[in-house]
TORZAPA-876808 format. One record per atom (N, C-alpha, C): residue in one letter; y, z, x. Coordinates in steps of 0.1 Angstrom, whole numbers, plus 5000, padded with zeros to 4 digits. Layout:
BEGIN
AYZX;...
// end
This chain:
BEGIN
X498850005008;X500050005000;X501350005009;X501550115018;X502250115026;X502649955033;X501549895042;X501549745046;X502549645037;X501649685027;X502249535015;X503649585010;X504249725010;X505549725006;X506549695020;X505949735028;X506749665045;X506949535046;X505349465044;X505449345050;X506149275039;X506049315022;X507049155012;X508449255016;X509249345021;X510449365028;X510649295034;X509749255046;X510649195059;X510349035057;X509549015047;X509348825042;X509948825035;X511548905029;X512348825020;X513148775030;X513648635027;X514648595034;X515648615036;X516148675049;X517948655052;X517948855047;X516748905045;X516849065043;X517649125055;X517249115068;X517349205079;X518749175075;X519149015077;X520749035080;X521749075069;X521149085058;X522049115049;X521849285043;X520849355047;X521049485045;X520149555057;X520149675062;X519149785064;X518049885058;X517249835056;X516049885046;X516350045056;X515550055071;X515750215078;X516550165085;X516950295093;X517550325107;X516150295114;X516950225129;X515850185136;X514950335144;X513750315144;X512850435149;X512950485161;X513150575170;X513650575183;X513550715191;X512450805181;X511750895186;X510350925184;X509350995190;X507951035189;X507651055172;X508551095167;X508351155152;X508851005140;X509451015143;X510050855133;X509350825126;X508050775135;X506750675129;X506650735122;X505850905119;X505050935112;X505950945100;X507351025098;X508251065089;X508550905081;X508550785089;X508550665078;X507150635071;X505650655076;X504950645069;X504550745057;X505050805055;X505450925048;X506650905041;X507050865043;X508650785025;X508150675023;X507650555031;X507050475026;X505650505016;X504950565019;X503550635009;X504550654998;X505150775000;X505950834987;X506850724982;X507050614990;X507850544980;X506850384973;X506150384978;X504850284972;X504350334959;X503950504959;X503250574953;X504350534938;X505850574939;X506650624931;X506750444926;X506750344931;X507050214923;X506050144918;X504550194919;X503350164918;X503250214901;X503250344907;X503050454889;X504150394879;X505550384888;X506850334877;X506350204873;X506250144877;X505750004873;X504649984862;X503550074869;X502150084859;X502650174844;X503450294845;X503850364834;X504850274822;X505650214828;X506450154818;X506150004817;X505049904822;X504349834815;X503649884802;X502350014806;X501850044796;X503050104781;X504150134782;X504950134777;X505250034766;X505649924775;X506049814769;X505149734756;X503849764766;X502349664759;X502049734745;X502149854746;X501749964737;X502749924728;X504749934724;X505049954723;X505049784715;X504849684717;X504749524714;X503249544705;X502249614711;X500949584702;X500649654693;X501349814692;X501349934681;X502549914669;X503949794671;X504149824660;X504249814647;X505249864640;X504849884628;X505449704622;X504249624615;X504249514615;X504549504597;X504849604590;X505549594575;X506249724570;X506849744563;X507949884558;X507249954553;X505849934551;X504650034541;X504250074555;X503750024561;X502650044575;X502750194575;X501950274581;X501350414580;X500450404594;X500650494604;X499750474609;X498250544611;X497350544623;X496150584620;X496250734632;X495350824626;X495250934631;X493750884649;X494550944660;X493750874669;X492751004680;X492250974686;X491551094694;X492151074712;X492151124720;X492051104729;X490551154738;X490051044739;X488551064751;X489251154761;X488451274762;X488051364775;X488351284789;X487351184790;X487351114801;X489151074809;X489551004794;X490950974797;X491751144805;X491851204796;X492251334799;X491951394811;X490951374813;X490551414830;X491151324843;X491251214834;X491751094849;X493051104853;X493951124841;X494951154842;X495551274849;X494851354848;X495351484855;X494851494869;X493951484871;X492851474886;X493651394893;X493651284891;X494351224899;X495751184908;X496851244899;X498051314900;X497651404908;X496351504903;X496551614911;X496451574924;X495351524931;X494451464941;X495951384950;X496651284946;X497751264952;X498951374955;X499051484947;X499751564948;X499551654962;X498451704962;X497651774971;X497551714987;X497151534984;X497251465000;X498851505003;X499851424995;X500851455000;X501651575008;X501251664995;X501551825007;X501051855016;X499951825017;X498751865035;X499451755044;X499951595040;X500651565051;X501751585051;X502551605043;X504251655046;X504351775051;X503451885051;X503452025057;X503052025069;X501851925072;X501451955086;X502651825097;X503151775088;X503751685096;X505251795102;X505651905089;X506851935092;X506452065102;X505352085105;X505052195111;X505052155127;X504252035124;X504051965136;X505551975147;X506651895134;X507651855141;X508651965143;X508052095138;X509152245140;X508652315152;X507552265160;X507752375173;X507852235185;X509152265190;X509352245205;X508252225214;X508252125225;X506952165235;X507852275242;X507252295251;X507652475260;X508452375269;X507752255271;X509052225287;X510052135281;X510752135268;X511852095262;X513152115272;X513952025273;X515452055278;X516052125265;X516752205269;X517252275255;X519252245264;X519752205248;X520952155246;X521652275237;X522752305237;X523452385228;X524652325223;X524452295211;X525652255194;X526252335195;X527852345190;X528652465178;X528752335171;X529052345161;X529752285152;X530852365146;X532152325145;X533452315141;X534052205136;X535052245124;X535752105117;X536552035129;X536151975130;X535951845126;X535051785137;X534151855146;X533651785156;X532551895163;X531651825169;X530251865176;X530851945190;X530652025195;X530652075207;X529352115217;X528752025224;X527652035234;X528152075247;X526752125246;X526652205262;X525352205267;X525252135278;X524052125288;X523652245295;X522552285297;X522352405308;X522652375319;X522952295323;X523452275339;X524952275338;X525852295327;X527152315326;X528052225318;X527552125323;X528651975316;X528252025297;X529951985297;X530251985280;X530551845274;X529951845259;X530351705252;X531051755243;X531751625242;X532651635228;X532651555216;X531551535204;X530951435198;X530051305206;X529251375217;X528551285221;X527351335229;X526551305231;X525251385234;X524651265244;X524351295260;X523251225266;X521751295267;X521051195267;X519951265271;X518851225274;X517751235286;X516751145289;X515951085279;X515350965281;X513950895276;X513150965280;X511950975267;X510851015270;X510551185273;X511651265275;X512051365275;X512051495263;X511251535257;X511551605242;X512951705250;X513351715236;X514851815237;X514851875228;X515352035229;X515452105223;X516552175217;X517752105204;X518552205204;X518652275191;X519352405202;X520252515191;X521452505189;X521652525174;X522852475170;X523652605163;X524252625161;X525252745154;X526652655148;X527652735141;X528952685134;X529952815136;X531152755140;X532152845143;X532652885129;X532852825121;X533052825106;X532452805091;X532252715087;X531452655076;X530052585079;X529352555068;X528152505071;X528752365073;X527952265083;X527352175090;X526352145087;X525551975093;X524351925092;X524351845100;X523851855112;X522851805124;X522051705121;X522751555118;X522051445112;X521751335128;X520751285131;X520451135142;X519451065128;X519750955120;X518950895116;X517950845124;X518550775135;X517050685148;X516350785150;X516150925150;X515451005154;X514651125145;X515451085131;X514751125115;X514751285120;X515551355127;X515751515127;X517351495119;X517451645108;X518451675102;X518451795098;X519151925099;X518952025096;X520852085098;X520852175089;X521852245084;X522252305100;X523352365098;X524152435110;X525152535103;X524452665108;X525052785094;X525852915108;X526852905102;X527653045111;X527353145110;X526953225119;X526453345119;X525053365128;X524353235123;X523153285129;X522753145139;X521453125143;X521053005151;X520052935144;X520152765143;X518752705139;X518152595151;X517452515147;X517252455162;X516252295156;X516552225160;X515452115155;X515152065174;X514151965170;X514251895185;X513251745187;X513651685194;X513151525193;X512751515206;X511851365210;X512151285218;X512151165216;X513351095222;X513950945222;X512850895227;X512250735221;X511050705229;X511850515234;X513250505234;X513650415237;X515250425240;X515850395249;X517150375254;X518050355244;X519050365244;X519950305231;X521450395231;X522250365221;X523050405217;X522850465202;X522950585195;X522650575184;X523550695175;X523950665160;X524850765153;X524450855153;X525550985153;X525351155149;X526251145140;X525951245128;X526351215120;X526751405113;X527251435104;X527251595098;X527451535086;X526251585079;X525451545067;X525751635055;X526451725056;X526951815047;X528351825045;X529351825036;X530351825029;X531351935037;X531951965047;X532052055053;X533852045052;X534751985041;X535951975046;X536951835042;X538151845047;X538951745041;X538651665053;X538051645064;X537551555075;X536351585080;X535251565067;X533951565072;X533551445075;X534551335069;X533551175071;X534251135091;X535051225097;X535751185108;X534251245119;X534051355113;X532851465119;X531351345119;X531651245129;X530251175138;X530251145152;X529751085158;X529851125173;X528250995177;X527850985189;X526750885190;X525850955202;X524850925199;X523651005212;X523250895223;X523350915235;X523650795249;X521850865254;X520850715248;X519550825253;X519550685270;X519050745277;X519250695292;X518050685300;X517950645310;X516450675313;X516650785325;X515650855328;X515550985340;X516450955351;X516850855355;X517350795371;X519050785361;X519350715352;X520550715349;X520950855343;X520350975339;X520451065332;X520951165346;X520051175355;X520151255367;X521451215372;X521951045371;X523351035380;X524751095369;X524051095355;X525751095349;X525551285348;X524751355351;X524851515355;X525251535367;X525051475378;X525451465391;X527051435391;X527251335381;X528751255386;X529951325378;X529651425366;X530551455360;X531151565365;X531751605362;X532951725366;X532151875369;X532051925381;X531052025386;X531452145380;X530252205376;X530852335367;X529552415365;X530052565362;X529052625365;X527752625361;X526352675356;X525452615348;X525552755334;X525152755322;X525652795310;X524652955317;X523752965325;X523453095328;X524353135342;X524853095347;X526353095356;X527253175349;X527453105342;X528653125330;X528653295327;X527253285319;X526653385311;X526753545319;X526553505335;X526553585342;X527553665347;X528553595348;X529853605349;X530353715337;X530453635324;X530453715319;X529953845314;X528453875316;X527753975321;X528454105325;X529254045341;X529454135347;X531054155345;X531654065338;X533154085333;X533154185322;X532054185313;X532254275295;X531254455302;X531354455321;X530554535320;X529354615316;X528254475311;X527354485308;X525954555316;X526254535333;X525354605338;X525154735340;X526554795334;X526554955337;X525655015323;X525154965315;X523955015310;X522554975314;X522754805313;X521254765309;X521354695326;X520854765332;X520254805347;X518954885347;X518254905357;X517355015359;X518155145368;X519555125375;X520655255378;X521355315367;X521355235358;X522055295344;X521555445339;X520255485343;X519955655343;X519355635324;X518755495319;X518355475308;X519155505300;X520155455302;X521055435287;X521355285275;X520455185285;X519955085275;X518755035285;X518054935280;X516654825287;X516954775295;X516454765303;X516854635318;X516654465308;X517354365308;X517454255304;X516354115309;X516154185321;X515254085328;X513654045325;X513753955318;X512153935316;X511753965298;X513354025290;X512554095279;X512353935273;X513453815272;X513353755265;X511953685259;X511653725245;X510553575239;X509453725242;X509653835246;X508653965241;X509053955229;X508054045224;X508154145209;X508554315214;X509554305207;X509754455213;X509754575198;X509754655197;X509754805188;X510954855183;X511454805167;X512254905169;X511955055166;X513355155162;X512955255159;X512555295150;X512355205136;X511755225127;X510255165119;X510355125133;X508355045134;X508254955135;X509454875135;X509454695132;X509354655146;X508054535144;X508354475156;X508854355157;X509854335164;X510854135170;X510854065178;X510753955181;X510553895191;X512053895196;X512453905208;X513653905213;X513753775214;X515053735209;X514853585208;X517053535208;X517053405204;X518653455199;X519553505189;X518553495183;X519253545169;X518853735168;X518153785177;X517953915182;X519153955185;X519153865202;X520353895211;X521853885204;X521553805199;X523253745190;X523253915181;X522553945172;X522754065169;X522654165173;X522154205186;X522554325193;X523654295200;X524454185199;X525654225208;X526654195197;X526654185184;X527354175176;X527454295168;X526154335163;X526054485155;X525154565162;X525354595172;X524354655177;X523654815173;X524154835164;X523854965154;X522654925146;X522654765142;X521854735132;X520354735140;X520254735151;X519154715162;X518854805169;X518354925168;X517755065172;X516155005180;X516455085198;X514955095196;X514655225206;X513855275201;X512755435210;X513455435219;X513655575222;X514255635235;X515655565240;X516155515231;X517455465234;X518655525227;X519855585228;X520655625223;X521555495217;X522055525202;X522855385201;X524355415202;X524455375215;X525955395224;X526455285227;X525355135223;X526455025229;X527254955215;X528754975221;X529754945215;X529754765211;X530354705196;X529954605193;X531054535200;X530554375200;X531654305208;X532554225195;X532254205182;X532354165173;X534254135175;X534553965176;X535953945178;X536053955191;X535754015199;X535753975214;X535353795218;X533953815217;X533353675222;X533153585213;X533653455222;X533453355203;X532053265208;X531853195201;X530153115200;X530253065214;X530753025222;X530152925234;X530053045246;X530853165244;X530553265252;X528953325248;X528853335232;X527453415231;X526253295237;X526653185234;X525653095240;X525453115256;X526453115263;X526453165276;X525853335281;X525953405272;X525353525273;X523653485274;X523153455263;X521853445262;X521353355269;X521753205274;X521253175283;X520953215298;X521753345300;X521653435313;X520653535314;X521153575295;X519153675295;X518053635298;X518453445292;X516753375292;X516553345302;X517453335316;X517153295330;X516553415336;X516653555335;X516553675339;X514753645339;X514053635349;X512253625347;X511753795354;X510453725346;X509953905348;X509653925365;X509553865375;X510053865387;X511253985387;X512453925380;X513454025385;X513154185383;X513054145369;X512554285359;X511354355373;X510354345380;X509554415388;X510254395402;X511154355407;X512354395416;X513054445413;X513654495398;X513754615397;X515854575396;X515954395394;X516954355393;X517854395381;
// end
């Protein structure tokens, strides 16, 4: 089904040039997420088509052929009744086992992802590389490379749209979300904020430069040298006087930092968390809200101090911190 609604697409004539059926495919996931609207969309003009024929026929051979006519009292066969339902169901069922394992598939990261960091703000994207370089509505990033980003909003909600790469997900202030791709071909291609966010949300796009490994390595090399986002992080670290607790000299008046990240840690009320960013973002925002054993809650909130590309800088310094340091005792 799939086939036959592709192939009489691309046999109408003069189609390609006069409209865009998709965005062209241009990541690992694409394929699967278009065989999957195509199904759902074969399925949905298959049944429309079959349902309101029978409509029609019924509706031409049932009617009433004089002003007396009366009609007849009818039964419905079992059989009928069963096919009807089963089979809906039976498509219902395929569909969710592949749209679920597809979207599962495509929600965890590999481990050796480049991870990128979004804000979004009206009217424009703000990226940041872990090696330091910043974009401004524009994103490079290797071929063949999965990438990883987290995205946050300094203000209102946002949406993190790449059609060529069929990832799209909201971008909410306050907290962190993250989608992630790999480009499986060079190109130039639209970013887009897919949600209503403002009197200049249609200005809010930008374009993703996917490059190959050798041109990717020279335009990080060539641009303007700067610290790397755990540089940064560190800096600030030692500016907001963060080591005079969370040290192992601090005499335990908070955790040593090094190595916790991506544990599960305890709080004081039994819960266990994975330290993660949306942890760290709230222990340095409310840190009252995040109690754990043997710790006194004495660290003061930063809330209005640091704005989003500093907390991004923060936690990238935690997540550099390896359990190496943590047993040096760094």
């Amino acid at each position: 089904m799939m086939g036959f609604l592709q192939s009489g697409l691309d046999s109408l004539p003069g189609v390609a040039a006069m409209m865009q059926f998709k965005p062209p495919a241009a990541s690992s996931i694409a394929d699967s997420v278009d065989q999957l609207y195509l199904m759902l969309t074969g399925i949905t003009i298959f049944f429309s088509v079959l349902i309101f024929s029978i409509i029609f026929y019924f509706m031409l051979k049932y009617r009433r052929k004089s002003p007396g006519e009366s009609g007849t009292e009818t039964h419905t066969p079992m059989m009928l009744e069963l096919t009807w339902t089963i089979i809906p169901s039976l498509i219902c069922v395929v569909l969710f086992v592949w749209s679920s394992s597809l979207y599962v598939r495509n929600g965890r990261p590999p481990n050796s992802s480049t991870e990128i960091f979004v804000i979004g703000k009206q009217w424009m994207w703000h990226l940041q590389h872990p090696e330091g370089p910043r974009e401004i509505n524009e994103l490079h990033v290797p071929v063949g490379v999965p990438v990883k980003i987290t995205m946050t909003s300094q203000d209102v909600i946002h949406d993190f749209y790449i059609p060529a790469f069929r990832v799209k997900k909201d971008v909410l202030p306050g907290r962190y979300s993250q989608i992630w791709f790999q480009p499986t071909e060079t190109g130039t291609f639209h970013l887009f904020c897919a949600q209503y966010c403002g009197t200049n949300h249609s200005q809010m796009i930008g374009w993703v430069y996917v490059m190959s490994p050798t041109d990717y390595a020279t335009w990080l090399a060539g641009g303007e040298k700067t610290e790397s986002m755990a540089q940064q992080g560190e800096r600030l670290f030692s500016q907001f006087g963060c080591g005079n607790c969370h040290s192992p000299e601090a005499a335990g008046h908070a955790p040593s930092l090094a190595g916790i990240y991506g544990k599960p840690e305890k709080t004081q009320n039994g819960e266990t968390r994975v330290v993660d960013e949306d942890l760290i973002r709230q222990a340095i925002l409310v840190p009252n809200s995040v109690h754990l054993p043997n710790y006194q809650p004495i660290m003061p909130t930063y809330q209005g101090q640091i704005d989003e590309e500093q907390m991004l800088q923060l936690i990238a310094y935690v997540k550099s911190l390896g359990s190496e340091e943590r047993m040096n005792g760094k």
